[in-house]
C-alpha positions as CSV (number, residue, x, y, z in Angstrom):
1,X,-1.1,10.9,3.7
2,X,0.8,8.0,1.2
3,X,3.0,6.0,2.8
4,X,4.5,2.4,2.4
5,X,4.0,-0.5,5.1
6,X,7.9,-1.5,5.8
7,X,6.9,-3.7,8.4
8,X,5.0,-5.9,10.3
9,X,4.7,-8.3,12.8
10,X,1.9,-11.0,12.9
11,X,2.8,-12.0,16.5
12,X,2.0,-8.6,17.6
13,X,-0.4,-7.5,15.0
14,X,1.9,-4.3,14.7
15,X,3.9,-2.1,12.1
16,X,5.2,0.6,10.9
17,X,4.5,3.1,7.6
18,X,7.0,5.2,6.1
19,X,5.4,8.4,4.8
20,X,6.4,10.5,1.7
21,X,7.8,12.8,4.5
22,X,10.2,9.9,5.4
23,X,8.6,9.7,8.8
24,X,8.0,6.4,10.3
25,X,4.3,6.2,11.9
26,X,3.7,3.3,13.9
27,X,0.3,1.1,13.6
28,X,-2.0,-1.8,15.0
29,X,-3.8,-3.7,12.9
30,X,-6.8,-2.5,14.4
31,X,-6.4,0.7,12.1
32,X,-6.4,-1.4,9.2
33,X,-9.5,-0.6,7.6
34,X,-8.8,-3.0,4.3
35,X,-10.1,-6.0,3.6
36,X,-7.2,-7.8,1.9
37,X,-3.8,-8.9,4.0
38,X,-1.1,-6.6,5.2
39,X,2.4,-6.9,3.3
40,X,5.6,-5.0,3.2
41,X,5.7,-2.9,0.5
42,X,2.3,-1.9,0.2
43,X,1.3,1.2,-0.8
44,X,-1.3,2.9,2.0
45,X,-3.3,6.0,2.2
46,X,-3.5,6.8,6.2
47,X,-4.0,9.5,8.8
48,X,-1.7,10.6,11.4
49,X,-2.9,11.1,14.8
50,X,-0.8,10.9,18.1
51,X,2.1,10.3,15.6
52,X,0.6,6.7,14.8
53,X,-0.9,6.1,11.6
54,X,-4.6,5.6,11.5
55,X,-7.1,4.9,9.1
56,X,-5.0,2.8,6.9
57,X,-6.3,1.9,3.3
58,X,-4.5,0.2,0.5
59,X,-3.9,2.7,-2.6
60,X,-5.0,0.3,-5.0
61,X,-3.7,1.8,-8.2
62,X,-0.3,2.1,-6.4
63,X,-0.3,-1.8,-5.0
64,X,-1.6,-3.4,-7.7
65,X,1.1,-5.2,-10.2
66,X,-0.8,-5.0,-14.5
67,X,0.7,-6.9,-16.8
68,X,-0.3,-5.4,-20.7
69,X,-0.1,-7.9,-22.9
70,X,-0.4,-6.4,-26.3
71,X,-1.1,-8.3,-29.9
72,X,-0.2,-6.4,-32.7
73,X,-2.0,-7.4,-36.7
74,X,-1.0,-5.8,-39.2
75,X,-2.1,-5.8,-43.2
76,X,-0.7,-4.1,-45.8
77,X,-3.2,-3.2,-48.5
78,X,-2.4,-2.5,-52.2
């Protein structure tokens, strides 16, 4: 499923995803299978067993932030 980590808690090493479903699935970060930090906001592929999310990945298309930058020449030719 795609969800969205809206929280977590460093002290407990716990959160919670919202789904596209607008369920809430709890988590531990033992099911984080990433290799980069946990945020809010993030956007997660995961799977839902016991109604906890498990086997959480980051989408990275979804979390990463590109900035285009485009430059533009142009020469009119008579």
């Amino acid at each position: 499923m795609l969800g969205k980590i809206i929280t977590f808690n460093k002290a407990t090493n716990e959160g919670k995803i919202l789904g596209e479903n607008q369920e809430a699935y709890d988590f531990h970060i033992g099911e984080w299978l990433s290799d980069k930090n946990i945020n809010v906001g993030q956007a997660v592929y995961y799977d839902v067993e016991e109604d906890e999310a498990r086997n959480i990945v980051i989408d990275e298309l979804l979390s990463s932030k590109y900035i285009l930058h485009l430059k533009i020449d142009v020469s009119i030719v008579e």
